[in-house]
ROSE-4610 file (N, C-alpha, C; in Angstrom, 1 decimal, always signed):
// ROSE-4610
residu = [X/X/X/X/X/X/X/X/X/X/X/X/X/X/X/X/X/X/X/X/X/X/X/X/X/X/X/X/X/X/X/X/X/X/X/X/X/X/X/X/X/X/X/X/X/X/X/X/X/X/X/X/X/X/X/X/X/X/X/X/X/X/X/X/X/X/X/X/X/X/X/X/X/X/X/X/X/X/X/X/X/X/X/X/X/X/X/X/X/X/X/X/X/X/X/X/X/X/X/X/X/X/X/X/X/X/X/X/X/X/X/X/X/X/X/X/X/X/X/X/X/X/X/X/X/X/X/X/X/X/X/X/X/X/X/X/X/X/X/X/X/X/X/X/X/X/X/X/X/X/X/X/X/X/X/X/X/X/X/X/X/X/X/X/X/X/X/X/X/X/X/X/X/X/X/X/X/X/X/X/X/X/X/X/X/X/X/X/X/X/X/X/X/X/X/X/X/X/X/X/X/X/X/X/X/X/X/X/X/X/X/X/X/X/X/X/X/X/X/X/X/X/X/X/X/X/X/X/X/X/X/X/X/X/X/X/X/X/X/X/X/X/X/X/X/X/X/X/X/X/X/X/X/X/X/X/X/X/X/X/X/X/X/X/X/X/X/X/X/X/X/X/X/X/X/X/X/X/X/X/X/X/X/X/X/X/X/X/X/X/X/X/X/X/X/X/X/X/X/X/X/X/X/X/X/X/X/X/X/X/X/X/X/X/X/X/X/X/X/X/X/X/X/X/X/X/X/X/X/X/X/X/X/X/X/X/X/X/X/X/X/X/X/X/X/X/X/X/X/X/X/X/X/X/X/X/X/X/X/X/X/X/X/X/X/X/X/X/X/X/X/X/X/X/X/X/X/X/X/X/X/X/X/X/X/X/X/X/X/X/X/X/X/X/X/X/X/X/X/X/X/X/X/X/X/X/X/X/X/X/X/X/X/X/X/X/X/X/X/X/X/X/X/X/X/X/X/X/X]
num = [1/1/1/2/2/2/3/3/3/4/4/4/5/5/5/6/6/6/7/7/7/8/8/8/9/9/9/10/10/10/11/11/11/12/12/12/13/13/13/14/14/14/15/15/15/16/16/16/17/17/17/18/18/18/19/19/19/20/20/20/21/21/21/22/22/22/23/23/23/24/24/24/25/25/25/26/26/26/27/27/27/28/28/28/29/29/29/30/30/30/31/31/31/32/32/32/33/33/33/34/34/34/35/35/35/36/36/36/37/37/37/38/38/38/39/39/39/40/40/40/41/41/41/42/42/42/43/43/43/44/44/44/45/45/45/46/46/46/47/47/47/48/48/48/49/49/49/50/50/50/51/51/51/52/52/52/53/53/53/54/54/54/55/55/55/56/56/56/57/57/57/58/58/58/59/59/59/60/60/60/61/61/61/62/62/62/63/63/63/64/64/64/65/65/65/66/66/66/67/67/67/68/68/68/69/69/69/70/70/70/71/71/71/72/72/72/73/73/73/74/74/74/75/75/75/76/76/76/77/77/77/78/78/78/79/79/79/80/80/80/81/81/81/82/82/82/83/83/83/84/84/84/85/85/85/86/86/86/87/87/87/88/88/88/89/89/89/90/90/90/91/91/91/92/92/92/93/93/93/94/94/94/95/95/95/96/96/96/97/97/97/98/98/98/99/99/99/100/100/100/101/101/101/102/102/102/103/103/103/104/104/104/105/105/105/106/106/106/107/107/107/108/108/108/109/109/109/110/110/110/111/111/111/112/112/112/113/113/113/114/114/114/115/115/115/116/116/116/117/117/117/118/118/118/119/119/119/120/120/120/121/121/121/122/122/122/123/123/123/124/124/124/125/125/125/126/126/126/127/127/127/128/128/128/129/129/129/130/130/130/131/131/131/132/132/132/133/133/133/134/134/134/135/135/135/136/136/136/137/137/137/138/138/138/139/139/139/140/140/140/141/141/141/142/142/142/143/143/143]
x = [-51.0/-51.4/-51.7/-52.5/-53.1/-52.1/-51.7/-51.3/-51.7/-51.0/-51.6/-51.1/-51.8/-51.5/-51.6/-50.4/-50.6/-50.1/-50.9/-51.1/-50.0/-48.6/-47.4/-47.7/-47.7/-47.5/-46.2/-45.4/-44.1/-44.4/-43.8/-43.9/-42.9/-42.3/-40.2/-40.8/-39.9/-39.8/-38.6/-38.1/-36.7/-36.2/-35.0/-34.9/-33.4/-33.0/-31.5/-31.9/-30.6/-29.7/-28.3/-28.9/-28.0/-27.2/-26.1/-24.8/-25.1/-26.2/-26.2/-27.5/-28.5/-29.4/-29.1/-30.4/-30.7/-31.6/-32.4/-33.4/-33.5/-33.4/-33.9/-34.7/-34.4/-35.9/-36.3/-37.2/-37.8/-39.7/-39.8/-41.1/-41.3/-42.6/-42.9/-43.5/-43.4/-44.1/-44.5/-45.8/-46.6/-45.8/-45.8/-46.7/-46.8/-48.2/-48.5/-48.1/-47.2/-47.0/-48.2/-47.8/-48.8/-49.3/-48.8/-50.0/-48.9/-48.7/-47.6/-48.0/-47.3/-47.5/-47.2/-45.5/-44.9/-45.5/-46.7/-47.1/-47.3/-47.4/-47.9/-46.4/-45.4/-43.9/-43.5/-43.7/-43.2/-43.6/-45.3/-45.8/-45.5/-44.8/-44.3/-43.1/-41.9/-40.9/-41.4/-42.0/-42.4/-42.4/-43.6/-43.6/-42.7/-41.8/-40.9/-39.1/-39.9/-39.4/-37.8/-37.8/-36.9/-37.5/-35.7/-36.3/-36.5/-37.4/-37.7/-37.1/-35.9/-35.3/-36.0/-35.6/-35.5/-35.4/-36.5/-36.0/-34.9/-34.4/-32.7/-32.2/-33.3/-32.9/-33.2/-32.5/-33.0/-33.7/-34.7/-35.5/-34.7/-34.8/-33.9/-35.2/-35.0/-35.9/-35.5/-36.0/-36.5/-36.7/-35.8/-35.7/-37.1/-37.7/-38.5/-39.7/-40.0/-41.2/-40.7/-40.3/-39.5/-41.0/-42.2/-43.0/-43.4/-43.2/-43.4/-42.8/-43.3/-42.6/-42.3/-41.0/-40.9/-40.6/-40.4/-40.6/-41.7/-42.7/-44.0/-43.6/-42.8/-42.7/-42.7/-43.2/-44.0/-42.3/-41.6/-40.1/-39.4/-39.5/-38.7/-39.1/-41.0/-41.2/-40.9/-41.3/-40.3/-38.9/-38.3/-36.7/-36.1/-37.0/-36.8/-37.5/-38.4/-38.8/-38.0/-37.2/-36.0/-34.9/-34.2/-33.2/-33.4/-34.2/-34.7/-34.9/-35.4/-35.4/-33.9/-32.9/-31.9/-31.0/-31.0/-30.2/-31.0/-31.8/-32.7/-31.5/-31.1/-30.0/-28.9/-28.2/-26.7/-25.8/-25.2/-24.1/-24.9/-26.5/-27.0/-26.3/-26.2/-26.4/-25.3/-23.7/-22.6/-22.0/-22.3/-21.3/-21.1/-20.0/-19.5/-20.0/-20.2/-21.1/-22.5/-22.9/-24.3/-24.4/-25.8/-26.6/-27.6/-28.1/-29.1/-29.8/-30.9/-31.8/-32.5/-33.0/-34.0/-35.2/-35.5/-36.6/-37.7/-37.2/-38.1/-39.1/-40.3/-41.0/-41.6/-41.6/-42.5/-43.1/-44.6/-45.2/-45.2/-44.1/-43.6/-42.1/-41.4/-40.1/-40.2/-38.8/-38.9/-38.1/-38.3/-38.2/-36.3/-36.0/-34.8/-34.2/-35.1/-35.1/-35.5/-36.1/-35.9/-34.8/-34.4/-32.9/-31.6/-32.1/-30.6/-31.0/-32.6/-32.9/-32.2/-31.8/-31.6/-30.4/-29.6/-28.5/-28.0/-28.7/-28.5/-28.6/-29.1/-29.7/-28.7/-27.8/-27.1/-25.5/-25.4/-24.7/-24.7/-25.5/-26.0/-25.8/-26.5/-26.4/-26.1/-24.4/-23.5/-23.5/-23.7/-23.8/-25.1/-26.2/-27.4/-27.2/-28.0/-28.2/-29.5/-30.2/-31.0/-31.3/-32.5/-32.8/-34.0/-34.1/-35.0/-35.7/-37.2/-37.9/-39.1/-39.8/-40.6/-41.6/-43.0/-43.9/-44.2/-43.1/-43.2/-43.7/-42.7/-42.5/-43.7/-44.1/-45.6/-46.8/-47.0/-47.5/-47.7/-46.8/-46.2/-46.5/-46.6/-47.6/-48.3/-48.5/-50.0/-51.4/-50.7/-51.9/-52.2]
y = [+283.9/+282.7/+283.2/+282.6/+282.6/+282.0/+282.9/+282.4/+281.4/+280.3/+279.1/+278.9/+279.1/+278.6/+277.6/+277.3/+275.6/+275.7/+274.7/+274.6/+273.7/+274.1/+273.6/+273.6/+272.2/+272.1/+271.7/+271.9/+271.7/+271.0/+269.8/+269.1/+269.0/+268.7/+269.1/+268.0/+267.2/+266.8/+266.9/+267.7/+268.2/+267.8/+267.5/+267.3/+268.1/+269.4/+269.9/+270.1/+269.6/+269.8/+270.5/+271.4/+272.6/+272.9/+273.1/+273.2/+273.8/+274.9/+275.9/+275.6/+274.3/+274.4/+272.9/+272.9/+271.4/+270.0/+270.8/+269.8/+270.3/+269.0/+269.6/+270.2/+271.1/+271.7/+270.2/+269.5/+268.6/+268.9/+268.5/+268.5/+268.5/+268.9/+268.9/+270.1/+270.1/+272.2/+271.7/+272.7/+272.4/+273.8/+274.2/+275.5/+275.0/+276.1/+276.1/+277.5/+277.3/+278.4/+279.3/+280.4/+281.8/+282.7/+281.6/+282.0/+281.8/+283.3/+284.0/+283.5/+282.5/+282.2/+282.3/+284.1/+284.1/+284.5/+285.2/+285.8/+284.5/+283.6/+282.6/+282.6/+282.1/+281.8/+282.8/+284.2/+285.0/+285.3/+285.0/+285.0/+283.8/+282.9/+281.7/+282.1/+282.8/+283.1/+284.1/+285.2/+286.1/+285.8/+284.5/+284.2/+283.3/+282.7/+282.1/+283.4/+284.6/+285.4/+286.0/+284.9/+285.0/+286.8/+287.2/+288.4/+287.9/+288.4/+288.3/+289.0/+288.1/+288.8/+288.5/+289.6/+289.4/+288.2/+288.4/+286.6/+286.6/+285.3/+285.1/+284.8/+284.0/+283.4/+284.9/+285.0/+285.7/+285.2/+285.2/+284.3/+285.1/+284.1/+285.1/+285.4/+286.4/+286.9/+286.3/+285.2/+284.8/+285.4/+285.3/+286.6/+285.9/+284.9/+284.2/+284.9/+284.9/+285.2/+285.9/+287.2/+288.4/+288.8/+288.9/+289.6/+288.6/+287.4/+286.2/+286.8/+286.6/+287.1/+285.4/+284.7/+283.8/+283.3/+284.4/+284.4/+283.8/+283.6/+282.7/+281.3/+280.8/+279.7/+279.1/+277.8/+277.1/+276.2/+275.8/+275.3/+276.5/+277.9/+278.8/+279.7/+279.6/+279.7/+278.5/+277.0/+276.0/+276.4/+276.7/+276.6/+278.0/+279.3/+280.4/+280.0/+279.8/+278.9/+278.4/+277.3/+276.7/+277.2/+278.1/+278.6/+280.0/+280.3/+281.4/+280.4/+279.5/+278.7/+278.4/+277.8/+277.7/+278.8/+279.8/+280.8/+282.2/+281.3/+282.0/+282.5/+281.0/+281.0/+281.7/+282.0/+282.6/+281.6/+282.1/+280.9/+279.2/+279.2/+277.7/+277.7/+278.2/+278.0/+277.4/+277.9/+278.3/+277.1/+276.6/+275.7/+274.7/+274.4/+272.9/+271.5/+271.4/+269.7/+270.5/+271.1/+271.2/+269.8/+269.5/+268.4/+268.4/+268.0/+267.9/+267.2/+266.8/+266.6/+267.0/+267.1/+267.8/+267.1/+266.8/+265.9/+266.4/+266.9/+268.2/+267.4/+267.1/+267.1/+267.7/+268.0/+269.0/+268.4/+268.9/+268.2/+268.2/+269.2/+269.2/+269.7/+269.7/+270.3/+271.3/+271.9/+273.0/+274.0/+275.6/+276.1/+276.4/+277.3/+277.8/+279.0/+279.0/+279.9/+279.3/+278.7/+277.2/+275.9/+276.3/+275.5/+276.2/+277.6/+278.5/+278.7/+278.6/+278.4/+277.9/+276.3/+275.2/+275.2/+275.9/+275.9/+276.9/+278.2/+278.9/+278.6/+277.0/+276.6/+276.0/+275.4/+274.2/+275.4/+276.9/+277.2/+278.0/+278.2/+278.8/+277.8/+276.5/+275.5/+274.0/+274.3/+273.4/+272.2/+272.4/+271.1/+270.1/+270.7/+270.4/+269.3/+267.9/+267.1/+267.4/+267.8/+267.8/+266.9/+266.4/+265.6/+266.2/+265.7/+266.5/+265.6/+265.2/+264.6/+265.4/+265.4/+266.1/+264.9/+265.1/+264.4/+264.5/+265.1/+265.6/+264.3/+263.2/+262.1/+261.1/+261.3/+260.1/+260.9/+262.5/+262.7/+262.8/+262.4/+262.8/+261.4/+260.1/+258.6/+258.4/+259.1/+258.6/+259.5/+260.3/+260.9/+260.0]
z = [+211.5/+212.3/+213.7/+214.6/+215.8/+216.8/+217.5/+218.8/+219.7/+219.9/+220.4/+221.9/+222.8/+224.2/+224.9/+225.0/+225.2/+227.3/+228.2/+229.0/+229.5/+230.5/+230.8/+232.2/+232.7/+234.2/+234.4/+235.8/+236.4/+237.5/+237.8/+239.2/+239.8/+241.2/+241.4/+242.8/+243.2/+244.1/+244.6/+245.7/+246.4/+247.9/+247.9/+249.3/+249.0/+249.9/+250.0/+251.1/+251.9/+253.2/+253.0/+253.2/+253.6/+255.3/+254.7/+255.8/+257.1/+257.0/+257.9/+258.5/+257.8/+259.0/+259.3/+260.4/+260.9/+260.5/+259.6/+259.0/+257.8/+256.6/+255.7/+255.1/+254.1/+252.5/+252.1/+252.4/+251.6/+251.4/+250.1/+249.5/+248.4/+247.8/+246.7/+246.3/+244.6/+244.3/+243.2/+243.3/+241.1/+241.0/+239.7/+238.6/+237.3/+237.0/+236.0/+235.1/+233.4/+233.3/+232.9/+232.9/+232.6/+234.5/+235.3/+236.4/+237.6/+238.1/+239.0/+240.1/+240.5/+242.6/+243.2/+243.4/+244.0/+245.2/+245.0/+246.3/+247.5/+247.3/+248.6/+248.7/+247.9/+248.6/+249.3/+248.9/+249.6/+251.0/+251.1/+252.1/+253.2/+252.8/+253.4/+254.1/+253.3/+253.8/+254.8/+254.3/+255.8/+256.8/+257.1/+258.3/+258.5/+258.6/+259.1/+259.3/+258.6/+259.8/+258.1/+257.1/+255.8/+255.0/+254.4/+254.3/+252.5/+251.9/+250.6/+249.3/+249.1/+247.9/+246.4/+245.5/+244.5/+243.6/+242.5/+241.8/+241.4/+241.7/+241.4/+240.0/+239.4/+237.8/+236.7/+236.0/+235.0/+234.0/+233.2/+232.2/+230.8/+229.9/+228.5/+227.4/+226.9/+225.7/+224.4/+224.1/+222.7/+221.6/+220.5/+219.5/+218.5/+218.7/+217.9/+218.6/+219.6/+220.5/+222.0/+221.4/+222.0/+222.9/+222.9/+223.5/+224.0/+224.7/+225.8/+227.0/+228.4/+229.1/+229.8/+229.9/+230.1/+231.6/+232.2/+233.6/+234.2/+233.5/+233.6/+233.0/+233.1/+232.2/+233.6/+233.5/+235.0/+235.5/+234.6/+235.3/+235.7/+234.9/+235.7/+237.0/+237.4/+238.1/+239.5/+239.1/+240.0/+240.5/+239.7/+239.8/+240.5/+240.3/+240.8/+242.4/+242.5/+244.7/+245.2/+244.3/+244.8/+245.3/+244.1/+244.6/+245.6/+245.6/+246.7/+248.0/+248.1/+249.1/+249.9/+248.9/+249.5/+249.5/+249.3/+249.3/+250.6/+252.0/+252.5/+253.9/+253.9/+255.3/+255.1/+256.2/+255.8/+255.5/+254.3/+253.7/+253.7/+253.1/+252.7/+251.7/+250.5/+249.3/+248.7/+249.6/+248.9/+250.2/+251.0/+251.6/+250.8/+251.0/+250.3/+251.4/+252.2/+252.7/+252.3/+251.7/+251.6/+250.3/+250.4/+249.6/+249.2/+248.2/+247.7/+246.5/+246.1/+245.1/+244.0/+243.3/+243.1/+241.8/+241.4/+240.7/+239.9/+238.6/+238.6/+236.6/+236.8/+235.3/+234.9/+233.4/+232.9/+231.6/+232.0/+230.9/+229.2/+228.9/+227.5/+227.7/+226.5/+226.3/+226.8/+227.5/+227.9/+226.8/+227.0/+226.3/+226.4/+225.3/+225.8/+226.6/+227.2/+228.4/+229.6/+229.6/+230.9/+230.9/+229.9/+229.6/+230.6/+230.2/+230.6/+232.1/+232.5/+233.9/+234.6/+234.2/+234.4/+234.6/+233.8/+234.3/+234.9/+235.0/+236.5/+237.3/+237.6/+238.8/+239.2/+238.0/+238.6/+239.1/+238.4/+238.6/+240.0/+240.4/+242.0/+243.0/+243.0/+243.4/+242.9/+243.0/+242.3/+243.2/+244.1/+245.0/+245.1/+244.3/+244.1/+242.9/+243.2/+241.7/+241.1/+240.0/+239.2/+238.5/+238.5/+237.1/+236.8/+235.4/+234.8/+233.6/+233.5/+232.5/+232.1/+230.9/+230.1/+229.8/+229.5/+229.0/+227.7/+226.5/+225.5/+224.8/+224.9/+224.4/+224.4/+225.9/+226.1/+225.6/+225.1/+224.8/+223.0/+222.4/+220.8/+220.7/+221.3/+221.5/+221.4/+222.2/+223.1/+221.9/+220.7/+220.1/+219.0]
């Protein structure tokens, strides 16, 4: 059978207030998977002077579809901005009055590797609320 590539957008709407600064991370981020955007984030952090670490999530290898690199998966590209975002300040990430949001849809089910994303996310930033909706459903309707 032929490899089918199917076209996954991510949309997140966030607001975290973190302990250590003054004004919130609020806004909004696309990705699409297959197509790497870290270069503009990184270039964002640059100038505001952030030093650029390492991606923080690890993506898992799928014994079904082991030669996917899922690091392109467009919620684990979202969700890896995020927590790079708040883990930019000294001690954001990890204070206890820190707060936050996060609002994140994707236009199909996510995979199981954006699952375990997901909950690296929540375990980095435990003070952070997530919600999370998919268009799998209006789309499995709507045909």
């Amino acid at each position: 059978t032929a490899l089918v590539h199917r076209r996954v957008f991510s949309y997140a709407e966030y607001e975290l207030r973190l302990a250590s600064r003054g004004e919130p991370l609020m806004g909004s981020l696309t990705r699409e998977n297959g197509r790497r955007e870290r270069g503009a984030d990184d270039t964002l952090r640059r100038d505001r002077g952030a030093n650029v670490q390492p991606q923080s999530l690890r993506s898992l290898a799928s014994p079904i579809s082991g030669l996917v690199d899922r690091s392109l998966c467009s919620e684990f590209q979202l969700l890896s901005t995020l927590v790079d975002m708040a883990w930019e300040g000294p001690g954001s990430s990890t204070a206890s009055s820190s707060q936050g949001i996060v609002r994140l849809f994707v236009s199909t089910a996510p995979c199981i590797s954006c699952i375990w994303a997901l909950r690296q996310f929540q375990l980095l930033l435990p003070w952070a609320r997530i919600e999370v909706a998919n268009g799998e459903e209006s789309y499995l309707f709507s045909t």
